[in-house]
VOVEXTI-214990 format. One record per residue (C-alpha): residue in one letter; x, y, z. Coordinates in steps of 0.001 Angstrom, whole numbers, plus 500000, padded with zeros to 6 digits. Layout:
AXYZ
...
This chain:
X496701487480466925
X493630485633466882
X490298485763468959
X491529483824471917
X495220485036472191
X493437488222472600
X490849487581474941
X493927485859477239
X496120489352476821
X493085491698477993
X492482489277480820
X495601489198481918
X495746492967481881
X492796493256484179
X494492490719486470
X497204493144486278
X495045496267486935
X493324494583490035
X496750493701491446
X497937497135490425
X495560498713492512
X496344496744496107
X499863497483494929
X498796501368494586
X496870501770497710
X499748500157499878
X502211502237497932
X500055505141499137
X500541504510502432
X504590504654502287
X504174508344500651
X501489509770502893
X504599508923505682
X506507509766503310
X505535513409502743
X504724514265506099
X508162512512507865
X510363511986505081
X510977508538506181
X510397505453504578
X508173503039506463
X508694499665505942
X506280498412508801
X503689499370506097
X503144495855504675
X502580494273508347
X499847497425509164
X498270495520506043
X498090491996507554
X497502493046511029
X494290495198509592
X493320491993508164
X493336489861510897
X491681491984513170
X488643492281510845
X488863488639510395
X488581488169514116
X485512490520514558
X484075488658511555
X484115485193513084
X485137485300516827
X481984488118517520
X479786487233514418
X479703490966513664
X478336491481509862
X481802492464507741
X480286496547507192
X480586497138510757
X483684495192511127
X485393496857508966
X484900500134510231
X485777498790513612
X488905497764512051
X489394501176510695
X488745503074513799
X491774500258515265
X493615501007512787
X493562504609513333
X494260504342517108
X497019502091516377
X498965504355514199
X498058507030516744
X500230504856519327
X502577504099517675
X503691507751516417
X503199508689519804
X504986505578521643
X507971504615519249
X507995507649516543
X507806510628518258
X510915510007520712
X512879509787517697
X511837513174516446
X515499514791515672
X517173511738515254
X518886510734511768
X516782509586509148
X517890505757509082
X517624505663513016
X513966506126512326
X514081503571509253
X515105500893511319
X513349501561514090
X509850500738511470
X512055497679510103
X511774496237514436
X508346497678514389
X507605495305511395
X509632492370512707
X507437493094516077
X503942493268514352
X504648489895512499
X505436488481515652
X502580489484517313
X500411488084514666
X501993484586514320
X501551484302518041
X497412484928518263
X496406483359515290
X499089481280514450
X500859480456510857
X497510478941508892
X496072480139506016
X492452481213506540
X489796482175504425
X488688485649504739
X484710485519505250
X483624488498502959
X480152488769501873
X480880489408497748
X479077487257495622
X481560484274494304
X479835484522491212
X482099486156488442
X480952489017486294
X481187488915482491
X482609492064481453
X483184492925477896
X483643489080477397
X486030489222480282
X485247487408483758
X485747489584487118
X484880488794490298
X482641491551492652
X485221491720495130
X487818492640492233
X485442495322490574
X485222496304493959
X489091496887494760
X489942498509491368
X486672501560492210
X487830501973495940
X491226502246495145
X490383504866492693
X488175506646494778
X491096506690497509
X493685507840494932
X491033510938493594
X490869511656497474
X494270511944498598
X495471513789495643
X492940516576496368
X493714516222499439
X497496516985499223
X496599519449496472
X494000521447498109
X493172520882501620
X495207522865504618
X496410519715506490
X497411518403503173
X499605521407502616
X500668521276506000
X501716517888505607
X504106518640502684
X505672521812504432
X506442519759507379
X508060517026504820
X509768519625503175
X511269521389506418
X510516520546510237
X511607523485511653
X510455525899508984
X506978524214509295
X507428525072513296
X508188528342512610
X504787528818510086
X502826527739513183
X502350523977512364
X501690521579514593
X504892518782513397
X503235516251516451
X499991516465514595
X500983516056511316
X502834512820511942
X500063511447514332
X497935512535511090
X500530510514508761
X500085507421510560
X497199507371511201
X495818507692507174
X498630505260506300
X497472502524508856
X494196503035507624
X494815502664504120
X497068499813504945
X494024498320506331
X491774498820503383
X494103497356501024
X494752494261503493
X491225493345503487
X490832493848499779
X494017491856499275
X493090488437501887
X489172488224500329
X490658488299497086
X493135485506497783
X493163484288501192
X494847485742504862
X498043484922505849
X500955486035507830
X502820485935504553
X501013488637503174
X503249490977505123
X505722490397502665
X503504492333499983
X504649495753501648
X508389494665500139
X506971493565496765
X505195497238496771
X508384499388497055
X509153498474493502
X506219500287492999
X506367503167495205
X510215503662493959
X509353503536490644
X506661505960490642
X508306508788492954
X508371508338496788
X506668511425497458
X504303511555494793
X500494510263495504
X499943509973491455
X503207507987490927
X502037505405493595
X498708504700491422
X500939504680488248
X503888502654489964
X501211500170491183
X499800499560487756
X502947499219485918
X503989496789488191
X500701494491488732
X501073494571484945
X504428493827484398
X504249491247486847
X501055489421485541
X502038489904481387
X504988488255482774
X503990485533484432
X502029484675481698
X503759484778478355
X507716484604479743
X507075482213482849
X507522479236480147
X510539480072479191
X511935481264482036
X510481479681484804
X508005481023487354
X510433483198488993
X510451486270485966
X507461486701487232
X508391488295490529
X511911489553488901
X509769491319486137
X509003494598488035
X512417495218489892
X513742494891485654
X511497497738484643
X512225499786488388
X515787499396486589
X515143500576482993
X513178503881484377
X515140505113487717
X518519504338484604
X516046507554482719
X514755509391485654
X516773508478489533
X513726509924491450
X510930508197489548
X508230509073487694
X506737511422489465
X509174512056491905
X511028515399492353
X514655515851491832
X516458517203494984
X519516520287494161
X521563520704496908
X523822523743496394
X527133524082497934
């Protein structure tokens, strides 16, 4: 493999690694709800575009500078998930599992909705103040907002392990996962713990939608990211916060490898096939993922 052929694998790989890590921090969202509910959220990827749009608005329709608009749009983000535990999640407390899942699959068709109808169907640029300029890195190129992604993400992956691992709500949040009632019983607060749940994943749905539209641009499409995601979040173990980091890699690399040695001999479509072929090959090894742990039900 010569000097070139090279150069075009390892920048395809950090292609990979910067998708990988919007893929891992929306992935991260579906098992913080995850853990704490045991139900699978698939409103997730339209928390990520609404996020989005709302910082976009505070950007250009109230000229606030993007630092403070973004944490404007986090605080939203935070009382939004609050409501919407509270007003559509928490009534259904005690009902079956898939009553809940498709009550998030309205709550998505709902948000998109919402979104077409203020801002319409356009694609917008997303003002963000990163220099445009890329950055040569070990002879590869990079833009800011990219380095930018792949360190936040990481950051948010260190934190939410710990955490899970260490911290009392964490703990909390994975007894009430593991048994409602029990986790009633222990004195924990099952209201709080989802309110908590939503609240982090809306948040984090947030970051990664603001990452995701100043890398490429904001649109109501976007939404649909949450679906390409559960590849990820599947492969890697739906309750495990390390497995949605790994699952997001091995996807944004799958996907962009490829996309760019297979695509011409397949057509562009292997590249979006690529990662529910590998979700294949591993769940075929291990059903609950990588990370994921194996339920025994004894009878």
């Amino acid at each position: 493999m010569d000097s070139m052929s090279l150069k075009i694998f390892f920048q395809l790989v950090l292609s990979g690694v910067i998708v990988g890590s919007i893929y891992g921090l929306i992935a991260l969202g579906f098992v913080l709800i995850y853990k704490a509910t045991d139900v699978v959220n698939f409103a997730q990827g339209e928390l990520m575009m609404l996020g989005a749009y709302v910082c976009y608005y505070f950007i250009t329709a109230y000229h606030v500078p993007f630092v403070p608009a973004f944490l404007l749009t986090l605080v939203f983000s935070a009382l939004l998930g609050i409501l919407i535990e509270l007003l559509i999640l928490r009534p259904m407390i005690g009902e079956h599992v898939f009553s809940i899942i498709m009550v998030t699959v309205g709550l998505a068709t709902l948000l998109r909705s919402l979104v077409g109808l203020f801002w319409g169907h356009d694609t917008y640029r997303f003002p963000a103040p990163f220099p445009e300029k890329a950055i040569r890195l070990l002879g590869l190129s990079i833009l800011p907002v990219e380095l930018i992604t792949i360190i936040a993400a990481m950051g948010l992956f260190i934190l939410f392990f710990l955490f899970f691992k260490y911290s009392k709500l964490g703990l909390a949040m994975r007894a009430t996962a593991f048994n409602q009632k029990y986790a009633f019983l222990m004195g924990i607060s099952v209201r709080k713990i989802f309110s908590l749940s939503w609240v982090l994943a809306s948040v984090v749905a947030t970051i990664g939608g603001v990452f995701l539209a100043s890398i490429s641009s904001l649109q109501t499409t976007m939404s649909f990211f949450g679906l390409k995601v559960f590849p990820a979040v599947v492969l890697g173990g739906i309750d495990s916060v390390a497995g949605a980091i790994l699952g997001g890699l091995i996807v944004g690399l799958t996907e962009n490898l490829a996309g760019g040695y297979l695509s011409k001999f397949f057509g562009s479509g292997v590249k979006e096939l690529s990662a529910f072929f590998i979700l294949l090959l591993i769940l075929m090894i291990k059903p609950y993922g990588l990370f994921g742990k194996k339920e025994i039900i004894r009878v």
